[in-house]
One Martini backbone bead per residue (centre of mass of N, CA, C, O) as a GRO file, in nm:
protein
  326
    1UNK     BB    1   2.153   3.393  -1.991
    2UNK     BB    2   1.985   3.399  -2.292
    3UNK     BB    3   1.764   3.747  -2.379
    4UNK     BB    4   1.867   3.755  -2.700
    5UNK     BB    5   1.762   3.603  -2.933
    6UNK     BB    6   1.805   3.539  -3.322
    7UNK     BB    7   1.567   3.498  -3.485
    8UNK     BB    8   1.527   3.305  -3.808
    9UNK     BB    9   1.323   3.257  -4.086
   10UNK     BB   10   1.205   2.973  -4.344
   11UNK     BB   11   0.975   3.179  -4.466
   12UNK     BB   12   0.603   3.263  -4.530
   13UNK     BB   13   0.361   3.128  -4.431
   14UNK     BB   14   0.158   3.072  -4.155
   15UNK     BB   15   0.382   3.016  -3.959
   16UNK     BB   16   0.536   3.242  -3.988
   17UNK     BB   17   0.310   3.430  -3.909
   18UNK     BB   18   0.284   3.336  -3.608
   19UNK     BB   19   0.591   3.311  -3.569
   20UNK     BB   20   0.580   3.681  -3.529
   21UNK     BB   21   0.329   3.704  -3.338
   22UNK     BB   22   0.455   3.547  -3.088
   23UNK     BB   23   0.700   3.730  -3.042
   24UNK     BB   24   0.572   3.962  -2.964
   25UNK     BB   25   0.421   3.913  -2.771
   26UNK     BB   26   0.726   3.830  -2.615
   27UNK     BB   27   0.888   4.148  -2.696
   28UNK     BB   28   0.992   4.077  -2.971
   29UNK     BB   29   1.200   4.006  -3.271
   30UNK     BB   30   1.297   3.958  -3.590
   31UNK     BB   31   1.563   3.936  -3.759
   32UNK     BB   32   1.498   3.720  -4.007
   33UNK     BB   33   1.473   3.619  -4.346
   34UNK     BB   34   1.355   3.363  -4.583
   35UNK     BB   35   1.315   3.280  -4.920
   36UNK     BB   36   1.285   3.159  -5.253
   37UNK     BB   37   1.104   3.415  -5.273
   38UNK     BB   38   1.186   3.746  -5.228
   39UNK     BB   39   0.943   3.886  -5.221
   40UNK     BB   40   0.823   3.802  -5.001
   41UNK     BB   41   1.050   3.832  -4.774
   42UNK     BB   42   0.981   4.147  -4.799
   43UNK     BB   43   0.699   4.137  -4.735
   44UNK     BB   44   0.740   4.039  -4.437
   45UNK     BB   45   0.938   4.210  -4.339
   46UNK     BB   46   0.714   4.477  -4.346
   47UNK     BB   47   0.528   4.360  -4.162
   48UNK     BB   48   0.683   4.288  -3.896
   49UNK     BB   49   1.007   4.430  -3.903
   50UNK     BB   50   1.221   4.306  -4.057
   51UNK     BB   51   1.559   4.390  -4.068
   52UNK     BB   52   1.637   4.058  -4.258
   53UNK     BB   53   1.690   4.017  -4.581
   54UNK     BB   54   1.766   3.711  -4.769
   55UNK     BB   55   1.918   3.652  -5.124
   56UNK     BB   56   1.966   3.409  -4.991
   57UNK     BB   57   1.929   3.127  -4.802
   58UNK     BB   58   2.213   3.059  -4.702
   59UNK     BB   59   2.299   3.303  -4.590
   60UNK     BB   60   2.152   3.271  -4.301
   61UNK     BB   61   2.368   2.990  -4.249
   62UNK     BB   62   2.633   3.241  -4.257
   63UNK     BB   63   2.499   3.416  -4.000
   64UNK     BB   64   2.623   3.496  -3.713
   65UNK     BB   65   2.357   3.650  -3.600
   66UNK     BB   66   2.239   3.361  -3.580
   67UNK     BB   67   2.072   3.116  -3.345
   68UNK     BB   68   1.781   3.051  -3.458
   69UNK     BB   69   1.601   2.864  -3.630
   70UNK     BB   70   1.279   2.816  -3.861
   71UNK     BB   71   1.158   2.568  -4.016
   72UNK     BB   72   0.851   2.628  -4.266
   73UNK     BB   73   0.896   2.419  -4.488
   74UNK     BB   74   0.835   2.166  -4.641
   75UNK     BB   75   0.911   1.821  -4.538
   76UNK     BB   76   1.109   1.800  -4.848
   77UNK     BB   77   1.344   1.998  -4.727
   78UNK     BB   78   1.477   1.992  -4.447
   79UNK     BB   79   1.728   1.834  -4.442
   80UNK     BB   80   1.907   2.029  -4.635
   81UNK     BB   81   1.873   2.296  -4.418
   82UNK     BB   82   1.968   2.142  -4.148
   83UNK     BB   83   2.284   2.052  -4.256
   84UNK     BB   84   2.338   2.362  -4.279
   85UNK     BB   85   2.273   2.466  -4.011
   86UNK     BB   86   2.464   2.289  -3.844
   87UNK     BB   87   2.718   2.339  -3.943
   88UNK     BB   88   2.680   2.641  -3.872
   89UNK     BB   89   2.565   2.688  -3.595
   90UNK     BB   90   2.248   2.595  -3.542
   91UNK     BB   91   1.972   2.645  -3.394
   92UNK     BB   92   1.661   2.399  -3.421
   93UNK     BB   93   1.345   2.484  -3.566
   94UNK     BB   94   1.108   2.228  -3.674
   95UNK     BB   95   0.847   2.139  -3.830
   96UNK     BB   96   0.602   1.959  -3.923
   97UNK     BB   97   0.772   1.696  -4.011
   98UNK     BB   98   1.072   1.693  -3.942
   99UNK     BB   99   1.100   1.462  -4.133
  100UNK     BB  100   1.056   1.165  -4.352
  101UNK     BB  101   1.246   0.985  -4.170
  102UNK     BB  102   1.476   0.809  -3.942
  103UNK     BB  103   1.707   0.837  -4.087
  104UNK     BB  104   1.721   1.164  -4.102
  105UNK     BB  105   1.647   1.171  -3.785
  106UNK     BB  106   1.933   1.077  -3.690
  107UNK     BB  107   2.166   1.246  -3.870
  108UNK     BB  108   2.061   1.500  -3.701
  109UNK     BB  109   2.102   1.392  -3.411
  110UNK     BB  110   2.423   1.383  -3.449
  111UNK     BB  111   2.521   1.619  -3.537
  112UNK     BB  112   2.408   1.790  -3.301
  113UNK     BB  113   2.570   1.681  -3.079
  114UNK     BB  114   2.831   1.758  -3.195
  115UNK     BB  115   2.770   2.064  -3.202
  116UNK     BB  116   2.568   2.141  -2.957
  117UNK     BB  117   2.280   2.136  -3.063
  118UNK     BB  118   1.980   2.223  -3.083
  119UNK     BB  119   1.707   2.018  -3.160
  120UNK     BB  120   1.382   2.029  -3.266
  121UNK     BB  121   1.028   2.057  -3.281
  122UNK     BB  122   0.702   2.183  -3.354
  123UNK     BB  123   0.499   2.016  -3.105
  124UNK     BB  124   0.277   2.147  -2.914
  125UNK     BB  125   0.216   1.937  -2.711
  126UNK     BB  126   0.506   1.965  -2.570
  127UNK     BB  127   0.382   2.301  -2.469
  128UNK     BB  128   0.069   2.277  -2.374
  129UNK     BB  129  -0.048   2.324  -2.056
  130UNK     BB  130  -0.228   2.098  -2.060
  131UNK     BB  131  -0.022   1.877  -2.054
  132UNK     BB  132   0.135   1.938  -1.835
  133UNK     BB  133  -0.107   1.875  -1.650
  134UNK     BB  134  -0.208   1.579  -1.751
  135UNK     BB  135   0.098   1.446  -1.695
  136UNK     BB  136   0.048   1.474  -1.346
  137UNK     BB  137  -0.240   1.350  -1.307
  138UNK     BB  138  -0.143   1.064  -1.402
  139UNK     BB  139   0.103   1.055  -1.223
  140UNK     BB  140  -0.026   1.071  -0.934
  141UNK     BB  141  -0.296   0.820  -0.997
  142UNK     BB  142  -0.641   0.862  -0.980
  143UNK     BB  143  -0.687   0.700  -1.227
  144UNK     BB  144  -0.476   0.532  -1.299
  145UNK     BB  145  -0.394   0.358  -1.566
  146UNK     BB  146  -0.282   0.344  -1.879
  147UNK     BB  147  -0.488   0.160  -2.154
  148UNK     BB  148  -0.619   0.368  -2.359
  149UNK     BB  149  -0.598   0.551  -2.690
  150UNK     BB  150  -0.883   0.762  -2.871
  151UNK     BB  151  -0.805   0.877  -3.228
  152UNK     BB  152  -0.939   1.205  -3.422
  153UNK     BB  153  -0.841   1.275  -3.762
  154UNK     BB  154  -0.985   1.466  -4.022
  155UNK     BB  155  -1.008   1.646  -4.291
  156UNK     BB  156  -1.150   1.858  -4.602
  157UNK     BB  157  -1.036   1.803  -4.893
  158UNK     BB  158  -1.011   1.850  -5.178
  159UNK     BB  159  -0.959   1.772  -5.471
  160UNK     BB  160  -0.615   1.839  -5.554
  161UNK     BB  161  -0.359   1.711  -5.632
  162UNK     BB  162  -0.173   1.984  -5.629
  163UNK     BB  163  -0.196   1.963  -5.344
  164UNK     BB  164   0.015   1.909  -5.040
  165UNK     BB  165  -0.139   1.685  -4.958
  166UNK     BB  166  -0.139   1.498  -5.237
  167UNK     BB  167   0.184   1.558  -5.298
  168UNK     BB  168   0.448   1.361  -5.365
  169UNK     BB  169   0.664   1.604  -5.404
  170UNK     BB  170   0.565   1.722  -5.069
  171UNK     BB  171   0.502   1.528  -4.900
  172UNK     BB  172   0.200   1.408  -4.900
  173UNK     BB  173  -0.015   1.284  -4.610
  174UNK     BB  174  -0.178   1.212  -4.331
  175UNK     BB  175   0.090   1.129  -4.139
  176UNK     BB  176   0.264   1.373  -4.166
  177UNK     BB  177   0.021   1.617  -4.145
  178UNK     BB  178  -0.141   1.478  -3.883
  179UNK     BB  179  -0.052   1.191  -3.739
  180UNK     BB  180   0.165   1.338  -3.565
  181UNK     BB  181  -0.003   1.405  -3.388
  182UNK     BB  182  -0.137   1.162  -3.249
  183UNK     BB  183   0.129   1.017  -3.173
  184UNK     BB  184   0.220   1.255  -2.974
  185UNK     BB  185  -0.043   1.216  -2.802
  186UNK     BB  186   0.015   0.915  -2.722
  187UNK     BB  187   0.348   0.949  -2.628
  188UNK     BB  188   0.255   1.137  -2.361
  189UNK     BB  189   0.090   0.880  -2.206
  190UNK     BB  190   0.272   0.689  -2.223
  191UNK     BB  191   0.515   0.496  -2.117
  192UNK     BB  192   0.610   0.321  -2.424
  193UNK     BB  193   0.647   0.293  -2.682
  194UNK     BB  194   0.535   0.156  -2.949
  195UNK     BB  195   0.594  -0.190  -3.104
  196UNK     BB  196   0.306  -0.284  -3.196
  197UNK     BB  197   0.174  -0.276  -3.560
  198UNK     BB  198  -0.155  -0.192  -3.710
  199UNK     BB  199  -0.255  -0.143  -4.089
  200UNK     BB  200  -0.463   0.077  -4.279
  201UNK     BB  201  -0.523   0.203  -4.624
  202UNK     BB  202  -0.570   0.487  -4.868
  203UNK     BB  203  -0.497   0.608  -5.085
  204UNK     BB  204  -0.432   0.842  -5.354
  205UNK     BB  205  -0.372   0.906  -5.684
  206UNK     BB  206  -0.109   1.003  -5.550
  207UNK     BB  207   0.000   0.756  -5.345
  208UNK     BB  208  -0.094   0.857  -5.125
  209UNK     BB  209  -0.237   0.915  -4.767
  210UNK     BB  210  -0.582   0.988  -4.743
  211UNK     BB  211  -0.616   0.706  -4.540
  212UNK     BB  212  -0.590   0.581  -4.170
  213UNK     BB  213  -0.571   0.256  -3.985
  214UNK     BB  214  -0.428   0.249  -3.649
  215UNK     BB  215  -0.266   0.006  -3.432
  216UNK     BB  216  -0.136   0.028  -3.070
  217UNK     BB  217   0.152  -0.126  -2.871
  218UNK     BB  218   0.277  -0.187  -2.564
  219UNK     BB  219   0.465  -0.350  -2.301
  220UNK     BB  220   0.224  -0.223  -2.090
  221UNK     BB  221  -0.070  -0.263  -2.273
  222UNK     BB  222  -0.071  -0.062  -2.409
  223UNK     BB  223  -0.372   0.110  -2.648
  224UNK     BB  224  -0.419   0.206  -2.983
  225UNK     BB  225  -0.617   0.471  -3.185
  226UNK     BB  226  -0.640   0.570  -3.566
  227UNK     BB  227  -0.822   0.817  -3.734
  228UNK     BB  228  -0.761   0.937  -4.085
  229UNK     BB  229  -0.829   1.199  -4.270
  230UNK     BB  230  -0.819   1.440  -4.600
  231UNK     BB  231  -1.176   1.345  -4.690
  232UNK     BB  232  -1.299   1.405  -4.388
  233UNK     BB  233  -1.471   1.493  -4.127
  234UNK     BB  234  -1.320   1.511  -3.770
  235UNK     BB  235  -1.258   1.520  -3.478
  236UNK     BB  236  -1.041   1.674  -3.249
  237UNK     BB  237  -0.990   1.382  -3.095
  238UNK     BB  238  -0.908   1.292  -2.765
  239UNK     BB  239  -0.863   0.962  -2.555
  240UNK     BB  240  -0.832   0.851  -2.277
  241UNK     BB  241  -0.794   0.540  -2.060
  242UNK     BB  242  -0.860   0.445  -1.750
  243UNK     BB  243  -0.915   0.272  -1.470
  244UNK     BB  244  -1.075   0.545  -1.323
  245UNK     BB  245  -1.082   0.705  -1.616
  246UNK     BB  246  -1.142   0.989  -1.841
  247UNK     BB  247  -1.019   1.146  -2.077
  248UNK     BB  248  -1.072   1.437  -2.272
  249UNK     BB  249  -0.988   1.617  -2.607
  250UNK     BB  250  -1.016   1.907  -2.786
  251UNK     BB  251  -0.826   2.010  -3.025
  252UNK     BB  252  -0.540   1.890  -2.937
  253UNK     BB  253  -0.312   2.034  -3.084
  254UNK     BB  254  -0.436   2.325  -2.910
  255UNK     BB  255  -0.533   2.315  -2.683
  256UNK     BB  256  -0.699   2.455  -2.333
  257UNK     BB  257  -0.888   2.181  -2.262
  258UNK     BB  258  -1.051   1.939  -2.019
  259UNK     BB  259  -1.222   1.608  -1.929
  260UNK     BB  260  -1.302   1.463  -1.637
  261UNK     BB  261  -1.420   1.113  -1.571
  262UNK     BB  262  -1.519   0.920  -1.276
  263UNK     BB  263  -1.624   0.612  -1.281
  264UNK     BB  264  -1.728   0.558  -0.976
  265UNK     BB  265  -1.929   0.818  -0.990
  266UNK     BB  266  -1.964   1.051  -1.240
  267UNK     BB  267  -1.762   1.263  -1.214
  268UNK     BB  268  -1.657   1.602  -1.378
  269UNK     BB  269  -1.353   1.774  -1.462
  270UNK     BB  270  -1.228   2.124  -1.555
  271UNK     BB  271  -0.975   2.183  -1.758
  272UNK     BB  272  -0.762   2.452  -1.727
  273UNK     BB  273  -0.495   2.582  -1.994
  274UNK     BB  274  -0.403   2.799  -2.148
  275UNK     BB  275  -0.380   2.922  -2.496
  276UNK     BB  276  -0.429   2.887  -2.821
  277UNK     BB  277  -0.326   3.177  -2.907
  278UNK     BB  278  -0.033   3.072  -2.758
  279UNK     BB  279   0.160   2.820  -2.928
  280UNK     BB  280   0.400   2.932  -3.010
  281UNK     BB  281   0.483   3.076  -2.800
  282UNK     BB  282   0.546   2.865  -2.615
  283UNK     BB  283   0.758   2.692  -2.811
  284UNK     BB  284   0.978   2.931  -2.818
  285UNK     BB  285   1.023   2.930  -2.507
  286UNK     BB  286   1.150   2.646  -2.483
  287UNK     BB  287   1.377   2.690  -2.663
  288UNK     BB  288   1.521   2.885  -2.515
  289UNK     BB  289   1.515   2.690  -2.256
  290UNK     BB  290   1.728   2.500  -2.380
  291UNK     BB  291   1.942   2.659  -2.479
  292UNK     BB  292   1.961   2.760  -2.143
  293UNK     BB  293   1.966   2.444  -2.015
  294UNK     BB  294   1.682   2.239  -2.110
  295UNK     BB  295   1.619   2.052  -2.309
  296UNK     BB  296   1.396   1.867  -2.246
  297UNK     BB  297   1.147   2.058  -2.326
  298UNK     BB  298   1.172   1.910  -2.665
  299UNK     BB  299   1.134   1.614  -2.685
  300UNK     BB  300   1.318   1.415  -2.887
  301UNK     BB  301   1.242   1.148  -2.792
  302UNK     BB  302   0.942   1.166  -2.902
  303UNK     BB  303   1.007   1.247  -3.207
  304UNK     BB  304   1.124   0.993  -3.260
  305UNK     BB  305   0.933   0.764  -3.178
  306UNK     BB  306   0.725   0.878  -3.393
  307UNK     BB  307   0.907   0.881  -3.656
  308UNK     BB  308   0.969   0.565  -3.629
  309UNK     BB  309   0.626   0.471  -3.664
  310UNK     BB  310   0.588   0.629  -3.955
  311UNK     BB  311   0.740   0.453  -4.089
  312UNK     BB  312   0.686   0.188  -4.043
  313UNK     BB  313   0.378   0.268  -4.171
  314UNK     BB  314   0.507   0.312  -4.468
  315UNK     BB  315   0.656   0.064  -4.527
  316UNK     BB  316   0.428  -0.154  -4.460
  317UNK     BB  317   0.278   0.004  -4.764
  318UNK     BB  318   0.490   0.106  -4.996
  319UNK     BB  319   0.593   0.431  -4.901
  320UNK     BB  320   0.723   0.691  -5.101
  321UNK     BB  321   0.982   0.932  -5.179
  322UNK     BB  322   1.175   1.072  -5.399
  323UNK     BB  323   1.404   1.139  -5.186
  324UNK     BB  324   1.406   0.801  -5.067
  325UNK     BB  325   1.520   0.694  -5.382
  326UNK     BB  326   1.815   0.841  -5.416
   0.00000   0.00000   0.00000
């Protein structure tokens, strides 16, 4: 087991300030740094002690002393950083949402298991201990099975067209970047994917989905709706419904309590794991522990199957992005 893993970050916006101070918590510190403004990457790394700026991105991917790269720049960036570090036998933790297309995310599937490199997504739900904990509650049986599951995400962005929210050549619109965290909380919950999607939008001026309401329905009968939306503002709740009670989640992405109501009784239990403020470290920490020898906590095949929906769900939009049209 290795406990020094080099990590090098690629990008300096607020995620990567996030996970260099992720790392400081777990008493690490950050290998290396790199950005397209070579100016961010040395003020970044002049803030947190990073020890290397490089002077190209590509640098990074053929430094041989990096172990795993953490990619947090835009969405539509992510595929060519992706093919050029597993080439170079680096593995990979890529921010949400990880590719744009389940074509790009086969790809790099396909790449990474050549080469034995660990490819993940950077997924709170997956690492975050509440969900570890609600899905063990779940399992357990007490609830019954799992019905129904209604999911809403909100926020309220200015209209600002040159915003990365709106902005259709930085891959912009609520599916790719809220609608990932609902899709990721339903699949983490249900027994397997929905296979039947059912599936409304309203545009933004600039093409991309500015709201959707999306119905998902899978073979054991399980069903899901998500409301999502760029320009309302809207509680980050999610809500299980089982035959024998309901979990609540408030501010779902990042977690660390839920509310259990019994049906039978009208009992309520509170449920709390983890803390929020470190939800970065849980997920650098399972990459790790990937790294050392146990994939499954990174959960590639929950984010393959988001992965699938959020395309079918653009497929039947009739909405592409540049980079998809080439």
């Amino acid at each position: 087991m290795r406990e020094n893993l080099n990590w090098a970050v690629l990008g300096t916006g607020v995620i990567a300030n996030e996970m260099a101070q992720a790392l400081q918590k777990m008493g690490k510190s950050l290998y290396a740094v790199g950005n397209r403004t070579h100016q961010k990457a040395i003020d970044f790394a002049e803030k947190y002690g990073v020890g290397k700026v490089y002077d190209q991105i590509d640098d990074m991917f053929e430094d041989e002393n990096v172990d795993i790269i953490y990619i947090t720049s835009p969405h539509n960036t992510h595929y060519a950083f992706m093919e050029k570090a597993l080439q170079h036998g680096k593995h990979l933790f890529v921010e949400k949402s990880i590719t744009l297309n389940s074509r790009e995310l086969d790809q790099m599937i396909a790449l990474a298991q050549e080469k034995n490199l660990i490819l993940a997504e950077a997924m709170t739900i997956w690492h975050m201990p509440i969900y570890k904990k609600l899905w063990n509650i779940v399992k357990e049986g007490a609830l019954g099975k799992v019905q129904i599951i209604t999911m809403n995400f909100g926020s309220f962005k200015e209209y600002d067209m040159k915003n990365r929210f709106f902005n259709l050549n930085l891959a912009g619109g609520a599916m790719l970047d809220i609608g990932v965290y609902a899709l990721s909380f339903i699949r983490w919950f249900m027994d397997s994917k929905p296979d039947q999607l059912l599936s409304q939008v309203k545009q933004a001026p600039t093409k991309v989905d500015e709201q959707a309401g999306l119905l998902l329905t899978n073979a054991e009968g399980q069903m899901a709706t998500v409301m999502l939306s760029l320009h309302s503002k809207q509680p980050k709740r999610g809500m299980v419904s089982c035959e024998k009670g309901y979990i609540e989640v408030m501010e779902y992405p990042r977690a660390w309590e839920a509310k259990i109501t019994y049906t039978d009784s009208g009992k309520t239990e509170l449920i709390k794991a983890g803390e929020n403020a470190d939800a970065l470290a849980y997920e650098l920490a399972d990459m790790e522990k990937a790294i050392n020898g146990d994939p499954s906590c990174m959960h590639l095949d929950y984010t393959k199957d988001v992965m699938d929906m959020m395309t079918e769900f653009r497929k039947s939009w009739g909405f592409t992005y540049p980079e998809e049209e080439k």
